[in-house]
VMD Tcl script that draws the C-alpha trace (Angstrom):
set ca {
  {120.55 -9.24 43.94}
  {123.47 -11.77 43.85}
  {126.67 -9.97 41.49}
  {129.86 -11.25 41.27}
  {131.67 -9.21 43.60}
  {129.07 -9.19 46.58}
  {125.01 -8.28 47.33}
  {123.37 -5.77 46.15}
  {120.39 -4.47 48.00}
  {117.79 -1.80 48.24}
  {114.52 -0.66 48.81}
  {111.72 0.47 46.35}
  {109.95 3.27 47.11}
  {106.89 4.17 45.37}
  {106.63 7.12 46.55}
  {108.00 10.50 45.00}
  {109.14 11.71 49.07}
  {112.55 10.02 49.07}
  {113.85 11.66 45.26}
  {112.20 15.11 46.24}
  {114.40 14.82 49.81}
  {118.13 13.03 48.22}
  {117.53 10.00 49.74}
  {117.60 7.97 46.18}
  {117.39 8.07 42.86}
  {114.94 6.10 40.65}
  {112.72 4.90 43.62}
  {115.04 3.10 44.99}
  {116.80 3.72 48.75}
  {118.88 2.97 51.46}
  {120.32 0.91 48.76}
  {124.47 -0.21 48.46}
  {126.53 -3.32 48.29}
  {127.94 -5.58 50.95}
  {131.06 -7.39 49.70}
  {131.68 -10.69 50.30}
  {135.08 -10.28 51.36}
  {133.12 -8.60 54.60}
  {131.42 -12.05 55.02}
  {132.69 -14.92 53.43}
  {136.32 -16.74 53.91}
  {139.09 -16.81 51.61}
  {139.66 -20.05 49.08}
  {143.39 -21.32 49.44}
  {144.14 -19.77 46.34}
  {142.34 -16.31 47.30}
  {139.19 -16.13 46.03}
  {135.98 -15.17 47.73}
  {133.66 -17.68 48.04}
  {130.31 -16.64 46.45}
  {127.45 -17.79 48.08}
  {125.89 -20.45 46.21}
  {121.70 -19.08 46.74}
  {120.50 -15.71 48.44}
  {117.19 -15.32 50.66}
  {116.09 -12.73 52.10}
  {113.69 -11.60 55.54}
  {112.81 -8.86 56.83}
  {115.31 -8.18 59.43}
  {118.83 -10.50 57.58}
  {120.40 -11.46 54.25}
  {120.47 -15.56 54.30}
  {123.04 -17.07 52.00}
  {123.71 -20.12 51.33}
  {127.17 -21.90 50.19}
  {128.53 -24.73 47.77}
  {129.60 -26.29 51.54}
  {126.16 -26.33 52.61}
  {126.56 -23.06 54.91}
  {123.65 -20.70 55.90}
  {124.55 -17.71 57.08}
  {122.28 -15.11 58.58}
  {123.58 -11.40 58.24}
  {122.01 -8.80 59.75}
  {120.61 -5.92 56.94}
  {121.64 -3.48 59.68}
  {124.58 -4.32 60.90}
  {125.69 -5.59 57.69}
  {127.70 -8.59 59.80}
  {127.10 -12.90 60.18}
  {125.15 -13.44 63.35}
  {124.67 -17.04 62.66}
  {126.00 -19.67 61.02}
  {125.19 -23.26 60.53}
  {126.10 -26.50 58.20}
  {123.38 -28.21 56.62}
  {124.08 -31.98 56.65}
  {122.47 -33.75 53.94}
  {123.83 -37.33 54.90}
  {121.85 -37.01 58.39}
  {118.99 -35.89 56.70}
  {119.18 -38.69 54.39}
  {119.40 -41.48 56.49}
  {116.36 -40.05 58.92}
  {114.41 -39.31 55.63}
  {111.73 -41.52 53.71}
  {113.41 -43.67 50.97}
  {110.92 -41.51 49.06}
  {112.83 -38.59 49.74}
  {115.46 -38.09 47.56}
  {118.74 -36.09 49.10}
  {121.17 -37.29 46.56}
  {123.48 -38.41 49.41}
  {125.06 -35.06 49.24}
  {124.65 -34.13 45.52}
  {122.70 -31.73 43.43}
  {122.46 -28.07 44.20}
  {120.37 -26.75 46.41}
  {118.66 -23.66 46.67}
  {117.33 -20.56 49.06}
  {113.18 -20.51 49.15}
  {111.22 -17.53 50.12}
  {107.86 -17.83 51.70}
  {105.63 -15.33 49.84}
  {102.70 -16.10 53.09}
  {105.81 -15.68 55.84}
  {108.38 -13.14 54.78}
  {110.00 -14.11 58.36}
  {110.35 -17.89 56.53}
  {113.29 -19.14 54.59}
  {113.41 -22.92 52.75}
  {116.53 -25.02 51.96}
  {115.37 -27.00 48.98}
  {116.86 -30.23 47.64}
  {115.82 -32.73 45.44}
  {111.89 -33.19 46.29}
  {112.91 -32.50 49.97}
  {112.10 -29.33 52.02}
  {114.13 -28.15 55.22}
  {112.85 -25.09 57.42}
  {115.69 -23.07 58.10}
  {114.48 -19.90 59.15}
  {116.11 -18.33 62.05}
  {114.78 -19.12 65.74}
  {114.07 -15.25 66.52}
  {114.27 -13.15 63.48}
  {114.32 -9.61 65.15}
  {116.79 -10.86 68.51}
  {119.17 -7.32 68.25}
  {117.46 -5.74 65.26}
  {116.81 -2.32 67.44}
  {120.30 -2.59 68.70}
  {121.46 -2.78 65.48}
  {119.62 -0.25 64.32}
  {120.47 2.55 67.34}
  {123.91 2.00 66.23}
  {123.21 2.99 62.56}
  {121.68 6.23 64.03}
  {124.71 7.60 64.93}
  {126.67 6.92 62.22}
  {127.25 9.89 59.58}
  {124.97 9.97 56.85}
  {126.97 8.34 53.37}
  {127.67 10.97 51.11}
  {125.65 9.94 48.47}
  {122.28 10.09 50.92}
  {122.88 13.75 51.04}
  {121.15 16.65 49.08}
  {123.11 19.95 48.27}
  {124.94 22.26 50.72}
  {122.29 24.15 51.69}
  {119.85 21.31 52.11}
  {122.11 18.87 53.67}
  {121.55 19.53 56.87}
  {118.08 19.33 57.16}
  {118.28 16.03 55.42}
  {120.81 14.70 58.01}
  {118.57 15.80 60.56}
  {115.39 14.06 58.93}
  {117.22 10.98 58.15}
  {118.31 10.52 62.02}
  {115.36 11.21 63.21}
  {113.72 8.91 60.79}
  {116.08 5.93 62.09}
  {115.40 6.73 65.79}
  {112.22 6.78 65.59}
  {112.55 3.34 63.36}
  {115.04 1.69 66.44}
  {112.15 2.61 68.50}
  {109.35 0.59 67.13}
  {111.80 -2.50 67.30}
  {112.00 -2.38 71.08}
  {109.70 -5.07 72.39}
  {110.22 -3.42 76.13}
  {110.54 -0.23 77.81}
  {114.51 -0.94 79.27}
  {115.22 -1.19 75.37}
  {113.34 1.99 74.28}
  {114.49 3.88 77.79}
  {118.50 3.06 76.25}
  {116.90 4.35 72.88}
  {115.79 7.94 74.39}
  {119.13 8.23 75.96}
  {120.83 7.80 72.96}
  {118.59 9.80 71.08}
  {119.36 12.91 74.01}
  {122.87 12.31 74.12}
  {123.20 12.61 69.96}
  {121.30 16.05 70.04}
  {123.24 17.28 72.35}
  {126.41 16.90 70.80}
  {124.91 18.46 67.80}
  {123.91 21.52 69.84}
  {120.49 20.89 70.10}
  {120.27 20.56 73.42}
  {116.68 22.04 73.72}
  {115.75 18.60 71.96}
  {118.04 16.89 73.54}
  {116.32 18.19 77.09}
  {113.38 16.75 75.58}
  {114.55 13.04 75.18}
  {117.00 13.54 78.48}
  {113.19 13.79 80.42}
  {111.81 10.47 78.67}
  {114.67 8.75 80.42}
  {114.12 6.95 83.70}
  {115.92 8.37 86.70}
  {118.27 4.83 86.36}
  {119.45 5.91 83.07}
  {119.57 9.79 83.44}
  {119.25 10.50 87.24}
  {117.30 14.10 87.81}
  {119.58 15.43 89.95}
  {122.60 14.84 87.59}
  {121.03 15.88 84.29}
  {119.59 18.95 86.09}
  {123.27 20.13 86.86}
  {124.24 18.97 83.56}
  {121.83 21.33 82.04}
  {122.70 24.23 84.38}
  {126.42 24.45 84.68}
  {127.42 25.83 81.75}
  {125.16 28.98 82.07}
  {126.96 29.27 85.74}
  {130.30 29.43 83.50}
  {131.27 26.43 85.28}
  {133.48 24.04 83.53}
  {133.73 21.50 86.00}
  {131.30 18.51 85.21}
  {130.39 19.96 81.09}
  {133.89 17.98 80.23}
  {131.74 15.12 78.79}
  {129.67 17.84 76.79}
  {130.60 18.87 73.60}
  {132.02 22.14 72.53}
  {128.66 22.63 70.85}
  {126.35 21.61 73.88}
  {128.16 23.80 76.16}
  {128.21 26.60 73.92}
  {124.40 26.23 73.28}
  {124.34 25.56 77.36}
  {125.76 28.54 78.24}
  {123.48 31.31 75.62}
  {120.29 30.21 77.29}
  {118.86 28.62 79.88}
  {115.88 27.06 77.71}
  {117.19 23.48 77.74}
  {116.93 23.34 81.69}
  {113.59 24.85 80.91}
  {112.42 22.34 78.60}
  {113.79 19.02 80.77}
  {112.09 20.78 84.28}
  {108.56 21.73 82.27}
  {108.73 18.01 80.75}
  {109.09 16.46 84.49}
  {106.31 18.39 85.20}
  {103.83 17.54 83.09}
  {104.85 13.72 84.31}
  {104.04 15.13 87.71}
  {101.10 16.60 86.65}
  {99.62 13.72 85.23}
  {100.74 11.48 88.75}
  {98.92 14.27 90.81}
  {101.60 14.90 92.78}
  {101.51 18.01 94.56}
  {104.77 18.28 96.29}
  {106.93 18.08 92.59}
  {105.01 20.51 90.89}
  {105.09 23.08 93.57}
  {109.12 22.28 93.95}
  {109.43 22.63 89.79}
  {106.74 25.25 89.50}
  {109.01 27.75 91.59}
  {112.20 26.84 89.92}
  {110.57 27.30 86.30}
  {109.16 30.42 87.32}
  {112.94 31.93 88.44}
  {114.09 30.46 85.12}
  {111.18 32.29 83.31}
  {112.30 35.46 85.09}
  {115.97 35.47 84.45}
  {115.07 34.76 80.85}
  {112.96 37.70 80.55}
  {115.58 40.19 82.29}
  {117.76 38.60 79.98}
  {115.75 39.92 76.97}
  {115.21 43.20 78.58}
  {118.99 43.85 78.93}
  {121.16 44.94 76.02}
  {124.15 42.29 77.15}
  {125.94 41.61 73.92}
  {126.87 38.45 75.19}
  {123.47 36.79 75.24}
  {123.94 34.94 72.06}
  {127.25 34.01 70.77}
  {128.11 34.38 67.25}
  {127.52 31.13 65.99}
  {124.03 31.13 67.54}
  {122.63 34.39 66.45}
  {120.22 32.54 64.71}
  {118.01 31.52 67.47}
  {114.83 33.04 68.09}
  {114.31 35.48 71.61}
  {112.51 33.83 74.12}
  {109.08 34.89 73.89}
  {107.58 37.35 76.39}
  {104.50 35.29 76.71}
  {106.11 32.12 77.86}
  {106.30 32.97 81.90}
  {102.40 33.56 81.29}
  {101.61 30.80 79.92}
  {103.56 28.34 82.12}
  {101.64 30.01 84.78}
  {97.90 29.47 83.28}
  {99.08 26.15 82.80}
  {100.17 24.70 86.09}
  {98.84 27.72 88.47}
  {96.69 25.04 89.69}
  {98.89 22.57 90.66}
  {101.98 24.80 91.93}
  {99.98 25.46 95.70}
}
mol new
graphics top color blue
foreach p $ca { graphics top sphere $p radius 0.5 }
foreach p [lrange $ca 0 end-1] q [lrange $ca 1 end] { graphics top cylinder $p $q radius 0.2 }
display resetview
């Protein structure tokens, strides 16, 4: 919607999910205002110039000036990513006389293709021009994994005790969004890397471990991640200096993160039949099962710090069934 100080946008939902969670209010979400001072040059006397028609595709706002300027601006990334002049006294000349331009006058206007959303017309006169971007989605997921890690506004949140989980459901929401815009696996291999790497600095490294093992050994090399994972339960500061001072504390309560990344390799290895890696991770699971359980067993007040009291014991049964799981593959 085209105001006088800039564009309002938003999305209707239909659904009741987004009012019952705080994401909007009155079925509509994600929804704000991007200025046109963030997008459109000063006037020599000051004043914003106010685009002139407004499109709209899935992926970019399209504007169009009283100069004849489209603009394409990312919905994202809120930010021109191309921008062209529209001349009408080319078009004119390599036009049928039937074609009327108005050498220049007449207003013009923004069309939307109701069959293409992707599709955007400049109209003029009784002339059509396509001007629809050459690749709609180039950047969209990078866009997008760069909104992921940006703090959730204010007005997105629920109440104090909610807000969390809400954060947590938003983010993993947009991740999962940035992800279905990859169109190859380098793009979606940087996606899980930035997906382990936020976790982590939020202390949930056991997640984090997760994502960390969806990660090709070019992104996250084993060996490094591995001693990542492990030094801070060795009380070992060297190499945890790019951790947070959540990770590290969360590192250092419990070696279930370095459980989680080694089980997930596994099951890769598992599935590749190879022998040789599951016997190799089988016997350094089954030491970190162990020291877990003598953990539990021993009254150490130290085993969970204060601000992680919260988390649950690790379960007895977990050494048994890692075992009936990959017994047959750890020879």
């Amino acid at each position: 919607m085209r105001t006088e100080t800039g564009v309002y946008y938003g999305t209707m939902e239909r659904t009741a999910s987004s009012i019952s969670l705080g994401l909007g209010v009155g079925g509509i979400i994600d929804a704000g205002m991007l200025p046109y001072d963030s997008i459109f040059a000063r006037r020599g006397g000051g004043m914003t110039l106010v685009p002139a028609s407004i499109g709209l595709t899935p992926h970019h706002f399209v504007t169009l000036s009283s100069t004849n300027e489209v603009r394409f601006i990312n919905r994202v990334a809120r930010k021109v990513i191309q921008q062209e002049r529209v001349d009408w006294m080319s078009l004119s000349q390599s036009s049928s006389p039937d074609d009327s331009f108005g050498g220049g006058n007449g207003v013009a206007e923004l069309l939307m293709d109701i069959r293409r959303s992707d599709q955007i017309w400049l109209r003029k006169g009784r002339s059509l021009v396509h001007i629809s971007s050459s690749c709609e989605d180039r950047d969209v997921w990078k866009f997008t994994l760069m909104k992921c890690v940006e703090p959730v506004p204010s007005s997105q949140r629920g109440g104090a005790n909610d807000s969390e989980v809400v954060e947590e459901k938003h983010v993993d929401s947009q991740f999962e969004h940035a992800k279905t815009l990859c169109i190859n696996q380098q793009q979606k291999a940087v996606v899980n890397a930035v997906r382990a790497e936020y976790f982590l600095s939020q202390g949930r490294v056991e997640l984090a471990a997760k994502y960390m093992a969806q990660c090709p050994s070019a992104v996250m090399p084993f060996a490094d991640t591995a001693i990542r994972l492990s030094l801070p339960m060795l009380g070992t500061n060297e190499s945890c200096r790019n951790n947070s001072s959540k990770a590290n504390e969360a590192l250092a309560n419990s070696n279930m993160a370095l459980i989680t990344y080694l089980s997930e390799k596994m099951k890769t290895a598992k599935s590749k039949h190879d022998s040789a890696v599951c016997t190799t991770l089988g016997a350094w699971l089954t030491e970190l099962h162990l020291h877990e359980r003598e953990r539990e067993g021993s009254d150490k007040p130290v085993y969970l710090r204060q601000s992680h009291r919260h988390l649950q014991p690790v379960n007895h049964a977990l050494l048994h069934q890692f075992l009936s799981s990959y017994v047959r593959v750890m020879d």
